[in-house]
N, C-alpha and C positions, 0 to 999 in steps of 0.2 A: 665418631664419624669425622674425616676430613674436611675441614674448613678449607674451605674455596677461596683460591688466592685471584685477586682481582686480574682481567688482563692488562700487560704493560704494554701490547702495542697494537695496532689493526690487523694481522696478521691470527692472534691471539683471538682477538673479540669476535673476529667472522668464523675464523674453527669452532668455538663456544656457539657463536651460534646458530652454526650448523648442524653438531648437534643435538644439539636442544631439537631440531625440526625435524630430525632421522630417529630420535630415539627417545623425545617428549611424552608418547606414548606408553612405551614399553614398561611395565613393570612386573611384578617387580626389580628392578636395575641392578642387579648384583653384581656389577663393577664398575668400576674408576676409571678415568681417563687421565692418562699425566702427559703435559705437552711439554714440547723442548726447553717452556723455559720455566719449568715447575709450578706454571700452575695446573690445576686438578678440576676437572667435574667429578665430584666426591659420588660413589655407590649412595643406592636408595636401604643399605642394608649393611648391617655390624661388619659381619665379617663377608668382604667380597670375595668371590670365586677368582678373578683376575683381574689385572690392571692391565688396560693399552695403552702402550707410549709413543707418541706419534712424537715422531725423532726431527724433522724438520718442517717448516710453517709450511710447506707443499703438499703434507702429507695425504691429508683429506682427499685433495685434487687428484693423487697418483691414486687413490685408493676407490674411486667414485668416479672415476673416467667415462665407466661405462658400468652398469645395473640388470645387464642383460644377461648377464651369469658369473662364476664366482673367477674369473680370470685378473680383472686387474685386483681383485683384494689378496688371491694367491699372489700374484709377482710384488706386491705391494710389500708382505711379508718376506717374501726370498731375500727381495734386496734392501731391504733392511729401514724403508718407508716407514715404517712400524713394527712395534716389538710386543710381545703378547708375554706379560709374567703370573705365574700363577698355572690354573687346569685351562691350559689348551683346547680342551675339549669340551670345555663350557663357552666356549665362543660362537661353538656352532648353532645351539637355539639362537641367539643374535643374527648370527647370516642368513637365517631361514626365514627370521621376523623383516629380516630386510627384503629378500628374495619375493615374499610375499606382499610388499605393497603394492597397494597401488594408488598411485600418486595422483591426485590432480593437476591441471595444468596450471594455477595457479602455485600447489606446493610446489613444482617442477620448475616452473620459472625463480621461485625464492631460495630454491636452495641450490638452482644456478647460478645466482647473482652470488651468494653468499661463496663459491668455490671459485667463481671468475675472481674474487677479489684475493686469492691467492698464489701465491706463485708459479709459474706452471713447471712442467717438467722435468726433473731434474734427474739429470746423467749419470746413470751408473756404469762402473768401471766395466770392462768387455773381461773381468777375471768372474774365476767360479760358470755354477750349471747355467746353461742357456738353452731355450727351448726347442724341443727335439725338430730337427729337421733332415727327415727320412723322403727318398726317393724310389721313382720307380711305382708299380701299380700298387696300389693295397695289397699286402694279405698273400703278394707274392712270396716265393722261398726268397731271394736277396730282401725287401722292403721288410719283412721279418726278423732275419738276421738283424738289419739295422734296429728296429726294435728294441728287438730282446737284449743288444748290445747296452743300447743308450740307461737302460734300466739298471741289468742284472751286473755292467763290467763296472761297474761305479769301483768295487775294489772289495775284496772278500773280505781285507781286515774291518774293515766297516761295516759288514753284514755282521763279524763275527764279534764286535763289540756290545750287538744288542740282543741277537735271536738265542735260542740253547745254545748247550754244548754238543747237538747234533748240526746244526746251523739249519732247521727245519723253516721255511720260507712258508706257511700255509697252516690253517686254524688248528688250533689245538685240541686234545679232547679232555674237558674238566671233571673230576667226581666231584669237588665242590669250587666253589669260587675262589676261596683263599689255597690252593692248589699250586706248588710252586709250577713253573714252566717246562723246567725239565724235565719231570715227572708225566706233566699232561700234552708233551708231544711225544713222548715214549707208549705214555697211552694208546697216543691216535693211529700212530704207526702201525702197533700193534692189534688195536681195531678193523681197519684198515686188512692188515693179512690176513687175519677172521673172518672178515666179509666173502673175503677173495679163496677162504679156505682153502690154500694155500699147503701144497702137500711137497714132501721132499722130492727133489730131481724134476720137479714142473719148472718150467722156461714162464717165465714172470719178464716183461717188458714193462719198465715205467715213461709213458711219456711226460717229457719236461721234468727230468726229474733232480731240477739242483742240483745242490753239493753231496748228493748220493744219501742221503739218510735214512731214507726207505731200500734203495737196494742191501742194505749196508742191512738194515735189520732183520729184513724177508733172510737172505744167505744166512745169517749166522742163527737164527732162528726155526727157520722155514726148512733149510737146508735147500732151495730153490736154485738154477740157475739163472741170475737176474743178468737185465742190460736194462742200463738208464741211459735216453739218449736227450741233449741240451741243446742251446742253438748259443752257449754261451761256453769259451776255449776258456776263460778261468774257471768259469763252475769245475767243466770235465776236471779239468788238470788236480786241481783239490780235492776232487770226489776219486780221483784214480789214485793219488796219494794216500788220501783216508782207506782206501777199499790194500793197499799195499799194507799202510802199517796193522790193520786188521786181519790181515796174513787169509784173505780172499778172492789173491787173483786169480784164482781157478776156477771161482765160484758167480764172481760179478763183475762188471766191466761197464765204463760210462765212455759213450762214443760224441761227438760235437755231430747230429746229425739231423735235419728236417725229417717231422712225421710221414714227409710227403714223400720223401726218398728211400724210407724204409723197405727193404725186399730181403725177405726173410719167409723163402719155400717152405720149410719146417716149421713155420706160424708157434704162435704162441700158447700156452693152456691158458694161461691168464693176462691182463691186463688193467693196469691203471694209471690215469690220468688226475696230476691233483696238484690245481695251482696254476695249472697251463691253459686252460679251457678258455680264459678268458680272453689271449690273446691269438684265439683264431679266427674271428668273425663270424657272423651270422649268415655272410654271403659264403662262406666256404664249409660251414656246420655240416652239408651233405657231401662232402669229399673226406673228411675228418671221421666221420662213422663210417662210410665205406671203406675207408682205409683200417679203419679197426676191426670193421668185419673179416677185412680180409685177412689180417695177421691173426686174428683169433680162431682156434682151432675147433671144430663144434664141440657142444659142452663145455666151452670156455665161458670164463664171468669176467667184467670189464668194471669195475670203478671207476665209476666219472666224477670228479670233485670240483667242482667250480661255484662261481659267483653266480648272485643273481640280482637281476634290478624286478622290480614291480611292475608288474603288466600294466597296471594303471597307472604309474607315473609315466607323465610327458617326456619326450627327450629333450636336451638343450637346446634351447635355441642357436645356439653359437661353441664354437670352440671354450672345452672347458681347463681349467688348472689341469687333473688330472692328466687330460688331451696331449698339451703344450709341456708338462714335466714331469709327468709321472708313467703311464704308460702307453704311449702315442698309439696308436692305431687299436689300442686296447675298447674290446666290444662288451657289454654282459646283455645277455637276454634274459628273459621270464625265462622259467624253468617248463614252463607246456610246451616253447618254445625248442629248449633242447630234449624232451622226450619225444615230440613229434617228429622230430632229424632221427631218433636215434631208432626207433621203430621204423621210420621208413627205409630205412637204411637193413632191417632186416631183425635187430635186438628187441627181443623181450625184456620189459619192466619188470622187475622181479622187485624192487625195492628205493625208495628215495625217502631221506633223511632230512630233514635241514639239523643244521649246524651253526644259526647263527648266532644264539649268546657264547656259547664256546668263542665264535669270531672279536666279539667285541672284548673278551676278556684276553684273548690274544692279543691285541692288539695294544691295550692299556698295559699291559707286560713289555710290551714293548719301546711304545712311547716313552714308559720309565727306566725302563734300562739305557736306553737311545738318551734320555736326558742327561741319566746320570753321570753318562761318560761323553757329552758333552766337549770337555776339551781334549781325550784320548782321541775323540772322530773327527776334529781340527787338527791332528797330527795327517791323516791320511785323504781325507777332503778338503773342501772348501766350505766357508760358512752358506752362501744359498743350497751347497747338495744339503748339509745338515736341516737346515732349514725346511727343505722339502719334504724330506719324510717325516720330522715332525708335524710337519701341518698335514700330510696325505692321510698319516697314520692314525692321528686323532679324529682326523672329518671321517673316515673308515669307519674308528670303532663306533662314532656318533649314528653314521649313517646305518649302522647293523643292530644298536640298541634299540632304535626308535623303528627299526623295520624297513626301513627304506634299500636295504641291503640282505641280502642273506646269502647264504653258501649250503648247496646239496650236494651230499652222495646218494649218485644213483648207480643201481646196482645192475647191469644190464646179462643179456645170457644170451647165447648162442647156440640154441637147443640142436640137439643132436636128435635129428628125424620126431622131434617133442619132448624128447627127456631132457630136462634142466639138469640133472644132474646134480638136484640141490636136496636136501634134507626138507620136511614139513614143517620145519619150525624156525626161529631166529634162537634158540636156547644155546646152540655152540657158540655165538659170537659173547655171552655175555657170561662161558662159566670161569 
């Protein structure tokens, strides 16, 4: 275990011990604190999971501004307030134990004195990500666009440093854990057009659909004619180049187009959505399935693949990390939530799935590969964007292990005068 170097200044001695009074509790303590000027609160345990480095005698103060949700311990980490070495994603039982207190007004007052005696605020440069600010109403076609920009235009060489080599943005399907990536989003894909069974010369519409991975698969497999429509001009531009050197311009085509603008008389036999669901809100969920109804032709089947939060968990009190730099106006509802939209809306539930260990193992795929190329993705960002998706991406898979997350395909139908037009059994999706 690490011997604890005494503090050398006041600065030193009020961080120490503040946390002694935020995390005296907790055990057992599987990691280390190393402050700027090397000394350590040594872990309660051999081998820690991670070391936090609070990089300047401020750090504390920037990081504990406010306790009302995880926003200033995110911006704390972007700009560089603190540095997390080791599994990132073992920090998160930490923020939950914190999340979880509750304080007396006595400890409230002590470990206010204890941050007042540190430095307050300190300036970060106006370079790198800054937190999204989007106009116009909610949920509108422009307030969207702005969205879907500030997320997805980050820069495709950057998407394409960590995801497959199809650049698949959405959970993967695992036959077992140790499953490389490539393999179990090729899987999902092909799940996926299974579900949707999926016959040659059917008009297949993906909404939201990336850098074309799925239209890309359905054509060359399905023999379908697909259209993938984005609200983002780099996705399309990459996904129409992929679908070129794939020798499918006949076959598939990715348009920059709002769900809500779609008109297309000829409708669709099929449809799916996957990955997109989360940034339509809950106030617009009955505009989003009547729009699907309508493109979908009777006897059509629609995959809906989205996120989901727990009907029982509270919402935030306030503006979250996520909110402010990961996906701004981004909504998740329970999942009764969106089957009650989508039935009302006219869809028969034929089928809903979750998917979320698949999610969290997506995700730690990711994380690590996003690590490992680390100084490749400082060639085309900035250190807070990297930053970003490391911390979004780990609190993700954290939030999908322990349940507080999860992800459904639901299978919805468009009966033709009653007939689903489905088989009795699920046996073709799994020969």
């Amino acid at each position: 275990m690490t011997t604890q170097v005494q503090p050398t200044d006041k600065a030193v001695a009020h961080s120490l011990a503040f946390l002694q009074a935020l995390l005296g509790d907790y055990h057992p303590r599987d990691f280390s604190v190393r402050l700027w000027d090397g000394s350590q609160w040594p872990a309660e345990t051999i081998s820690p999971r991670f070391t936090l480095i609070l990089k300047h005698p401020g750090a504390l103060r920037q990081m504990f501004r406010d306790t009302t949700t995880d926003l200033c311990l995110g911006e704390a980490y972007v700009y560089d307030d603190f540095d997390i070495e080791g599994d990132i994603e073992a920090t998160f039982p930490v923020a939950d134990y914190l999340m979880g207190l509750d304080w007396s007004l006595t400890t409230r007052l002590r470990m206010g004195w204890e941050l007042l005696h540190l430095p307050g605020k300190r300036e970060h440069s106006g370079d790198g990500r800054r937190a999204a600010t989007l106009s116009g109403q909610p949920h509108s076609v422009e307030r969207d666009r702005q969205a879907v920009t500030y997320h997805y235009d980050v820069s495709n060489d950057f998407y394409a440093l960590w995801l497959d080599r199809r650049m698949v943005y959405s959970c993967a399907y695992f036959a077992s854990p140790d499953e490389d990536l490539d393999t179990a989003q090729e899987r999902k894909l092909d799940y996926i057009c299974r579900k949707l069974r999926l016959r040659s010369n059917e008009r297949l519409l993906d909404i939201g659909c990336g850098w074309g991975g799925l239209v890309i698969h359905a054509a060359q497999h399905y023999g379908v004619d697909a259209l993938g429509i984005t609200l983002s001009r780099p996705q399309a531009e990459l996904a129409n180049e992929r679908i070129r050197q794939a020798g499918l311009g006949d076959r598939c085509r990715v348009e920059v187009r709002d769900y809500r603008e779609l008109d297309e008389p000829e409708g669709f036999d099929k449809l799916v959505s996957v990955g997109m669901f989360e940034h339509v809100g809950e106030a617009l969920l009955p505009v989003y399935f009547r729009q699907a109804w309508r493109l979908l032709r009777p006897g059509g089947a629609f995959l809906n693949h989205g996120i989901a939060r727990r009907a029982t968990d509270p919402l935030p009190k306030g503006p979250t990390f996520s909110d402010r730099y990961v996906f701004p106006d981004g909504e998740l509802v329970p999942i009764n939530v969106t089957l009650h939209h989508a039935e009302e809306a006219g869809f028969e539930v034929r089928d809903v799935e979750s998917l979320r260990e698949h999610y969290a193992l997506t995700l730690r795929h990711w994380v690590r590969r996003l690590e490992a190329h680390h100084e490749q993705a400082l060639q085309v960002v900035d250190e807070p964007t990297y930053r970003v998706w490391r911390l979004f991406m780990s609190g993700s898979a954290y939030g999908f292990s322990v349940g507080r997350l999860n992800v459904y395909q639901a299978l919805l139908v468009k009966p033709d005068q009653g007939d689903s037009r489905l088989p009795l059994t699920r046996a073709d999706w799994y020969a």
